[in-house]
C-alpha positions, 0 to 999 in steps of 0.5 A: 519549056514543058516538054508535054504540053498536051498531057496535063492541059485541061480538055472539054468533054461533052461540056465537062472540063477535064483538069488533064488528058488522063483516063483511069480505065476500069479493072476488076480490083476484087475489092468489094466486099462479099456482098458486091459493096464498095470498102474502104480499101477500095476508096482509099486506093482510088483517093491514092491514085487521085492525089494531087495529079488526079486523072481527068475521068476515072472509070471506076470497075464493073458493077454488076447489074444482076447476080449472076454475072457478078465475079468474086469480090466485084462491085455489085448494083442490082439493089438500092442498098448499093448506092450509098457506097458508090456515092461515098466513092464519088465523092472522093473523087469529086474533092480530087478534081476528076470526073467520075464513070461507072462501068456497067458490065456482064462476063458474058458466058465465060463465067461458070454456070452462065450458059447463055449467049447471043449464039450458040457458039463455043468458046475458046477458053473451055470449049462448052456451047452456050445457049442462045439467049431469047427475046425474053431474057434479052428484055430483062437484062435490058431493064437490069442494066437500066435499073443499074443505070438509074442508081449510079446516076443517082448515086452522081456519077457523071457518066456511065460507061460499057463493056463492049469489048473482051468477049463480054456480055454486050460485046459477044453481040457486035462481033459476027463471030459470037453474034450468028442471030437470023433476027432483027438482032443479028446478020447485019451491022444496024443490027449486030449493034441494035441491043447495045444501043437499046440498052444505052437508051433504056439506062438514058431513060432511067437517068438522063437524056443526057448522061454521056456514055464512053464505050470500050469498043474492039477495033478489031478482033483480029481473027478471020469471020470476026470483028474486022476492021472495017466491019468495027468501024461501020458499026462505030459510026452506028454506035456514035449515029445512036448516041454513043458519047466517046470511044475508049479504043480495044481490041483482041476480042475474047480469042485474042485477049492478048491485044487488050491488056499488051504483055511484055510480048506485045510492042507499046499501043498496038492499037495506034493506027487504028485509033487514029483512023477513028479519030480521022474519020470521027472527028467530033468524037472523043477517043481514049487509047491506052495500051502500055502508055506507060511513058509520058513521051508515049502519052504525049505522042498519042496526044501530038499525033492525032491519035486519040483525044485522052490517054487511058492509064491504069496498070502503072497506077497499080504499080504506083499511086503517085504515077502521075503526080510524079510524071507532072512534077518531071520526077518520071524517074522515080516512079515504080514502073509497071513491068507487064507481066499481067500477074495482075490477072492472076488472082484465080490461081492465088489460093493464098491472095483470095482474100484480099484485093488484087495487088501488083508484082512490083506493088505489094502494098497495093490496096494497103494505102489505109493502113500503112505499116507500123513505125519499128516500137524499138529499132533493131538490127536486121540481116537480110540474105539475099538480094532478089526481089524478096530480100530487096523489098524485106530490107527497104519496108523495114529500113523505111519502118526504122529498123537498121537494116543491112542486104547481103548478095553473094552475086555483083549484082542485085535481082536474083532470078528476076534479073535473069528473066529481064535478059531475053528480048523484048524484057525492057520492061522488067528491066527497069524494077531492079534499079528502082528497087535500089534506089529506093534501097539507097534513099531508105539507108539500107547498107548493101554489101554485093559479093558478100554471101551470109555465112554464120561466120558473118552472122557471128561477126555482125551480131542481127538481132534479126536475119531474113532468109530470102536465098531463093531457089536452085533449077531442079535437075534431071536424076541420074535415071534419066541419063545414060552414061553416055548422054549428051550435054544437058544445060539448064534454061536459065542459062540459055535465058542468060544467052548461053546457047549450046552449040548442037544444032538439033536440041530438045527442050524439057518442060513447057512452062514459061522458062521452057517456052521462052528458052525454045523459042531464043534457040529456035530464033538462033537457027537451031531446030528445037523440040519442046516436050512436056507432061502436062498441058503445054504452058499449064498454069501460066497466064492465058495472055502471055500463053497464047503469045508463046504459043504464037510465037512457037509456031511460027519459030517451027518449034516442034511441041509433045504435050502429054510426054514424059521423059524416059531417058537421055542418050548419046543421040536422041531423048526419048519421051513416053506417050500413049503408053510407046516411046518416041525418039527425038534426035537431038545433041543437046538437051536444055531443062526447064523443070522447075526449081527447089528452095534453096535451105542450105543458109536456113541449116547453117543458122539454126540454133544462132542467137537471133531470130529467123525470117524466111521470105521468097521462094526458100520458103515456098516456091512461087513467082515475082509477086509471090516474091515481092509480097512475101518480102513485104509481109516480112518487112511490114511486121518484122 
C-alpha cells in the first residue's frame, strides 16, 4: 500500500492536468548571464530537478520586466531578444511532463538606487525613506509588466505567476504598513489590492483572457499596523474576486522575512493553519503551502489534512536533484536532505562565488549538472586528513572519479565543527548531512579510518601519491593581556555548544556572532543570567533571517546585549568592556568565548618536503563557513 497516496496523484488546475502534487517555487538562482539571458546552467539544473519525477508546475525565478529592478545575474524580459531562451527553457520542461510558470517580479526599494515605493516609508533593512511612487510612473510599470507579460506567453509558458509577498515590489502595495496612499490606490482593502489586479489584467490583455496567474501571497505579515490576517484575507477574497487563479501561501513581509524561507529556528510549515482556513474559506481555489516540507509525511499530511491543494518544494531540489524521484521510488532515505541553514541566500557576501550560480551548503555540485567532473586519467592514491565536511566531500568526488582514496579522522566521529553546531536544539536538520555523507563515503569504496589522526609517520607508511589537508580550524583564544592573574573561568563556546555549561550563574558571553549568540541564548535557556558584548554590529556578517531570530530569541531570554564594546580585561569577578571611550563593569563568574577561529597548520608543516603532493581544503586553508567547506572539498576532489 502507497504509504502517500495524494503526493504523486494527478491533480487538474484550471483545466491542466498535473502529473503530481509538487510545486517547484521560484528563487534567484543568479544563473542568467550578465545581460538577464536564460544559460545553459540554468537549463540543465531545471532539466536535473525534472528528471524522471518532474514536479507538477515549475515556477521558474524572476524575470525582470524593466532594467532597473533587475538583481546580478537575474532573469531579464524587458526586450524580444529574451524570449528564445526562455522558450528553450520551456520546452525542456515541457519533454519532463511539468507545466511551466514564469514569475514577473520587481525588488521593490530594497534595491540599491531603487528609491521609490508606494509610500514614503522606510524600511527595516537601511533605514533610507523612498519616494512615493506617482500615477505616471505607476502606468509604466503597469505596461512594463504587461509588455513581459506578452513575451513569456509567447514564449509558451502556461501560465504566469506574481510576486506579492516579500516586501516587494507589488507587495509593498497590499500591506497597510508600506501602502499609506490617500488615493483610490490606498486606505482601504479594494483599494490596496486595485494596482495588482491591474497589472494582472493589462499581462491578461497582452496575453490571454485566460492565462492562469498564481500568486505568492503574505497570509500575514505578523507585525502590528501591517498585513494581518484578517486584513490578508479580505483581500485574498478580492484578489481571486479580480481573477487570481491559485494562491501559493507566504508570510513575514519584508520585516519579517524569517516566516517566508523558515530557518532551522522556525518549527516545519509555520504557515499551516492559515493555509488551511484559506482552503475552507476559498474552497474552489487551488492552494500551494510549502515551508520545509521537506519530508514526504510532511508533504502528504498537508495533502490529507486539507490544507492546501499542492505542495511547494525547492530548497531540497537544490540540495538534491534527484529529491523527488527518490522520494517516489520509497528510496527517501538516500536523498541528500536540505539542512536550512539559508547559506542559499547568501551570495552577496561571497566575493569568491560571484561568478557562478548559487550553490547549496550540502550540494556544491549544484548548477554543474552540465559538466560533470572528469573520470581519474590514471587513478592514484590519496590521503585525506580530516574528516569534516570538507575532507568528506574531497574523499567521496575523488573516490567517485576512481582515485583510491583513504579518510583519516583523529576523532570517533566523522563531522568535525559541523557535528558541533548539529548538537544544540532544534539542529535536527543539520544532523542528518553527516550520515548521508557516510554513506555515500561507504558506496563510493572510500576507506575511513576514524581515531587515526595523519602523521608523517603514516604518510611514510602508506606511502599517497596525494594527501589532502582538510585539518579545519582551532577557537581562537583570548591573550594573555586580557586576563588577570586571577581571572575567572573562561571556556569556549563550542563547549557550551556541546552542552558543557560552567556552573557560575552569572556569565558573560564574548563575540556576537553565531556561536556567540547561540551559545548565550542555551546558558540563558539553563537559567543563567548572561551578558553578550561584541565589538561590532551585533551578528555582523550573519544571515539577516537567522539574525532576526537570534535576535528574537535573546530578547525574550533577557540576555543582556553591549554592541560596539570591546574587551578591556577579565578579573576575578567582573569582565570589563570598553565603550564610548569609559569602561563599564559586568559581574560575572565565568566568561565563555566566541571570537573566531584560526586555521589549523600544524600537519601542513609536519608534511612539507614528503614525496607527494599536497592539497589544502576547508578552513586550514582559509577560514569560512559550511558551504565555504563543502565547496572547497569538492573543488579539490573534482580536479585532484
Amino acid at each position: 500500500m502507497d504509504a502517500h497516496p495524494l503526493l504523486f496523484s494527478e491533480y487538474m488546475f484550471h483545466g491542466m492536468k498535473l502529473r503530481n502534487r509538487f510545486v517547484q517555487t521560484p528563487i534567484q538562482t543568479r544563473a542568467a548571464d550578465a545581460d538577464g539571458y536564460a544559460t545553459r546552467e540554468l537549463l540543465d539544473w531545471h532539466a536535473a530537478c525534472a528528471g524522471e519525477a518532474a514536479p507538477g508546475i515549475v515556477i521558474v525565478q524572476q524575470a525582470y520586466a524593466w532594467p532597473a529592478v533587475r538583481l546580478a545575474r537575474g532573469l531579464a524580459l524587458w526586450d524580444d531578444s529574451f524570449i528564445e531562451p526562455l522558450a528553450g527553457l520551456v520546452n525542456i520542461l515541457h519533454e519532463k511532463g511539468s507545466r511551466v510558470f514564469l514569475q514577473l517580479g520587481g525588488t521593490g526599494s530594497r534595491l540599491e538606487g531603487n528609491n521609490i515605493a508606494p509610500s514614503p516609508v522606510a524600511g527595516s533593512w537601511d533605514g533610507k525613506i523612498p519616494r512615493e511612487m506617482t500615477k505616471e510612473e505607476m502606468r509604466h510599470y503597469r505596461d512594463c509588466y504587461a509588455e513581459a507579460g506578452a513575451r513569456l506567453f509567447r514564449a509558451g509558458f502556461d501560465g504566469f505567476s506574481l510576486q506579492g509577498s516579500g516586501g516587494k515590489f507589488l507587495a509593498q502595495f497590499l500591506s497597510p504598513h508600506s501602502n499609506r496612499r490617500t488615493d483610490e490606490y490606498g486606505g482601504s482593502a479594494r483599494n490596496r489590492v486595485r494596482y495588482f489586479l491591474e497589472v494582472m489584467d493589462a499581462i491578461r490583455q497582452k496575453s490571454s483572457a485566460s492565462f492562469p496567474m498564481i500568486m505568492r501571497y503574505d497570509a500575514s505579515d505578523f507585525m502590528e499596523g501591517g498585513h494581518s490576517p484578517e486584513i490578508a484575507m479580505e483581500q485574498a477574497g478580492l484578489l481571486i474576486e479580480g481573477g487570481v487563479s491559485a494562491l501559493l501561501m507566504g508570510g513575514g513581509g519584508q520585516e519579517r522575512l524569517k516566516y517566508g524561507v523558515p530557518s532551522w529556528m522556525i518549527p516545519p510549515v509555520p504557515l499551516f493553519d492559515l493555509a488551511r482556513s484559506y482552503k475552507r474559506s476559498f474552497p474552489d481555489t487551488p492552494v500551494i503551502l510549502g515551508g520545509k516540507a521537506h519530508t514526504p509525511e510532511l508533504a502528504e499530511h498537508i495533502l490529507q489534512s486539507g490544507a492546501a491543494d499542492l505542495v511547494a518544494i525547492i530548497r531540497p531540489l537544490l540540495a538534491d536533484h534527484d529529491y523527488l524521484r527518490k522520494m517516489k521510488e520509497g528510496r527517501f532515505s538516500d536523498v541528500r536532505r536540505c539542512v536550512c541553514c539559508l547559506n542559499c541566500q547568501t551570495w552577496n557576501r561571497r566575493p569568491a562565488l560571484k561568478e557562478r550560480p548559487i550553490i547549496c551548503t550540502v550540494n556544491p555540485a549544484a548548477f554543474s549538472e552540465g559538466r560533470p567532473a572528469a573520470p581519474a586519467s590514471s587513478p592514484r592514491n590519496i590521503m585525506v586528513a580530516g574528516g569534516g565536511l570538507a575532507g568528506m566531500e574531497a574523499a567521496l568526488e575523488a573516490a567517485r572519479r576512481g582515485h583510491r582514496v583513504s579518510l583519516h579522522e583523529k576523532n570517533a566521529e566523522l563531522g568535525g565543527q559541523w557535528r558541533i553546531a548539529g548538537m544544540p536544539p532544534h539542529h535536527e536538520d543539520y544532523r542528518t548531512l553527516v550520515p548521508s555523507l557516510r554513506r555515500e563515503l561507504e558506496a563510493a569504496g572510500v576507506d575511513i579510518r576514524l581515531g587515526e589522526p595523519v602523521t608523517r609517520e603514516l604518510a611514510e607508511r602508506l606511502r599517497p601519491d596525494d594527501i589532502i589537508v582538510a585539518t579545519g580550524a582551532l577557537p581562537r583564544s583570548l591573550g594573555r593581556e586580557y586576563l588577570l592573574p586571577s581571572s575567572m573561568p573562561v571556556i569556549q563556546g563550542m563547549d557550551v555548544l556541546q552542552g558543557h555549561l560552567p556552573r557560575a550563574e552569572r556569565i558573560v558571553v564574548i563575540g556576537g556572532r553565531y556561536i556567540g549568540m547561540e551559545a548565550a541564548c542555551l546558558l540563558a535557556e539553563a537559567g543563567k543570567k548572561v551578558s553578550l558584548i561584541e565589538m561590532n554590529d551585533m551578528g555582523q556578517g550573519t544571515i539577516s533571517r537567522l539574525r532576526s531570530g537570534l535576535f528574537d530569541a535573546l530578547v525574550r531570554l533577557d540576555v543582556r546585549l553591549y554592541p560596539h564594546s570591546a574587551l578591556f580585561r577579565v578579573t576575578s569577578d567582573c569582565v570589563e568592556a570598553r565603550h564610548g571611550g569609559g569602561l563599564f563593569l559586568l559581574p560575572a563568574g565565568a566568561v565563555v568565548t566566541a571570537i573566531g577561529t584560526v586555521p589549523d597548520r600544524t600537519l601542513l608543516a609536519e608534511l612539507e618536503g614528503g614525496p607527494w603532493n599536497i592539497h589544502t581544503a576547508g578552513d586550514c586553508s582559509g577560514i569560512g563557513d559550511a558551504m565555504d567547506a563543502m565547496y572547497s572539498g569538492w573543488l579539490i576532489g573534482t580536479t585532484v
